[in-house]
N, C-alpha and C positions, 0 to 999 in steps of 0.2 A: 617442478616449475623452477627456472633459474635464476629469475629475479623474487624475492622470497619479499622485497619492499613493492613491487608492481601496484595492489589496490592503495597500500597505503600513502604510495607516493601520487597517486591521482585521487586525492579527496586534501584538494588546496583553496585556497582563498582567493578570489570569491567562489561563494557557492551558491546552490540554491537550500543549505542544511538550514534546518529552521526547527523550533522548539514550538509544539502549540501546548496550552489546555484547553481539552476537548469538555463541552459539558453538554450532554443529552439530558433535557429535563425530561420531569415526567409528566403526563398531559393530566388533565382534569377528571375526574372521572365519569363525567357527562360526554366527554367528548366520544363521538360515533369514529370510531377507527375499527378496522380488521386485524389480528394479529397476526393471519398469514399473508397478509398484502402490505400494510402502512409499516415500513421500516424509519429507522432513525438517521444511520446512512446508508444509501443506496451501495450498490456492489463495486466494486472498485478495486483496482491494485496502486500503490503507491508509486511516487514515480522517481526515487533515485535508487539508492543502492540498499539500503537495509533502513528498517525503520525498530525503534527501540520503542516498545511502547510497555509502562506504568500501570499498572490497573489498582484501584482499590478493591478489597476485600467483600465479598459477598453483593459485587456489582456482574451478573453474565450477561450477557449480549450478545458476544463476538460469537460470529460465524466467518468458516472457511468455506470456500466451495473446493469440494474434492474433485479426486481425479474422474470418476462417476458422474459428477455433473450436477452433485446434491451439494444441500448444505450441511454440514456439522458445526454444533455446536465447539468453543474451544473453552475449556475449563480455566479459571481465575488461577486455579490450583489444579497439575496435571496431578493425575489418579497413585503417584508414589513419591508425590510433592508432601513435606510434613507443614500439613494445616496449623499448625501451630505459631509460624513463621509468618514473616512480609510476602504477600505474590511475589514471584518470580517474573523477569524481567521476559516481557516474547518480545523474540527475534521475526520481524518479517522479512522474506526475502519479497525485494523493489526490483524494478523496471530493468535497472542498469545492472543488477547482478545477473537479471537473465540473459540480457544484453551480454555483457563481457562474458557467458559463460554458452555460449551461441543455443539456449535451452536447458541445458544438461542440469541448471537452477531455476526452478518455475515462479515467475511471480505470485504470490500471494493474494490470489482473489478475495476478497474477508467482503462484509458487509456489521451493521448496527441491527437489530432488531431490540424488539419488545419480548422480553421472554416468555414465554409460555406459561410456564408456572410462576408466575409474577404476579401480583395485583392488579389491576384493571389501571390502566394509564401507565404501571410501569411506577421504578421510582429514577429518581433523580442519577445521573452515572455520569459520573466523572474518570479522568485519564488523566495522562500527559502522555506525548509520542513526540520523540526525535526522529525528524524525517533529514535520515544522512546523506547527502549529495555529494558527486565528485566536484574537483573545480571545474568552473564554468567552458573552461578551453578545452577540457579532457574529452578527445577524441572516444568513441564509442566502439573500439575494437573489441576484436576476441581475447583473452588472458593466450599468451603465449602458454599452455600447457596439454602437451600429450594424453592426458587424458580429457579435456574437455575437443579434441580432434578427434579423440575415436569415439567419443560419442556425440558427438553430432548429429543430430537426425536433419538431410537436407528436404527443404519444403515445406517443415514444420515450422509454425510462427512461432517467434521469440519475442515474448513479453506481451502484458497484457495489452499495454497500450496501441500497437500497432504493427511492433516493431521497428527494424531498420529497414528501411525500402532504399531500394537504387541499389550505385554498386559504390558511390560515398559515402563514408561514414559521417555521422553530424557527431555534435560536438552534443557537451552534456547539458549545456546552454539551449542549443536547438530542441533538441527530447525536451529538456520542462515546459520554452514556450509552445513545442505545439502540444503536449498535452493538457497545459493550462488550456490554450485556447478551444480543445475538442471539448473541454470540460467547462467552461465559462464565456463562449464564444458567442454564444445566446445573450448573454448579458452585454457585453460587448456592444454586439446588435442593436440591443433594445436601447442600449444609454448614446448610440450616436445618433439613434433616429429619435429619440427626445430631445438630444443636443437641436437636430435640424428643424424641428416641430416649432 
């Protein structure tokens, strides 16, 4: 690749990068839930470029959906991780790296669940995740590089969210708000038809 600054110099200010703490309580133990149906978050991939996410120690949840179509679980601590240590920082690949990388980068489908072998409600599960965005103006092209051209697979959708459709590229600006809105657009809905009510 010949510009070796390319990602770094399109994740400027303003962005959409934002710092959450995530906290999934744990339910009651009266409460009537399923553990292979009622999840904590629904399935989803992120939507900028890489997501940095924190986990506490003997908190599991996170699930991946594989290239098979199933879910796996994703370890707090991979399997030649030394448990004695802080978790290890996961890297998710977002929306925009599959984007800029026309596929050849998959976004990261994950979902929350209730683990299995867990206590009945679950316990309490806390994070933090850095959800890193380009600036808001950055065009949504391919990475200028030779090997994201030859592999390419044309037809095949790029990124969870929807992709890029047409033959303009939107900006990084555009990708959040209409992902926001596929994902909150109900709400939307319902708070202008109470506004009209």
């Amino acid at each position: 690749m010949p510009d070796k600054e390319w990602f770094s110099s399109r994740h400027t200010y303003p962005s959409g990068s934002t710092v959450r703490l995530l906290f999934y309580p744990a339910l009651p133990n009266d409460t009537d839930y399923e553990n292979e149906v009622d999840v904590r978050a629904g399935a989803h991939s992120d939507y900028g470029s890489i997501t940095l996410l924190f986990q506490r120690l003997s908190q599991p949840g996170l699930e991946i959906l594989t290239p098979s179509n199933t879910w796996a679980p994703v370890p707090v601590f991979p399997p030649s991780y030394p448990p004695s240590s802080f978790p290890p920082i996961l890297v998710n690949i977002a929306d925009l790296l599959s984007y800029w990388t026309n596929g050849l980068l998959k976004s990261t489908v994950h979902r929350v669940i209730f683990p299995a072998d867990a206590e009945r409600g679950g316990d309490d599960r806390y994070s933090i995740a850095y959800f890193c965005h380009p600036g808001f103006d950055t065009e949504l092209v391919a990475v200028p590089s030779k090997v994201v051209q030859e592999k390419t697979v044309e037809g095949e959708d790029v990124g969870y969210g929807g992709g890029i459709d047409g033959e303009k590229s939107i900006t990084a600006q555009e990708h959040l708000e209409k992902r926001l809105e596929a994902t909150y657009g109900l709400r939307q809905e319902l708070k202008a038809t109470a506004t009209e009510a």
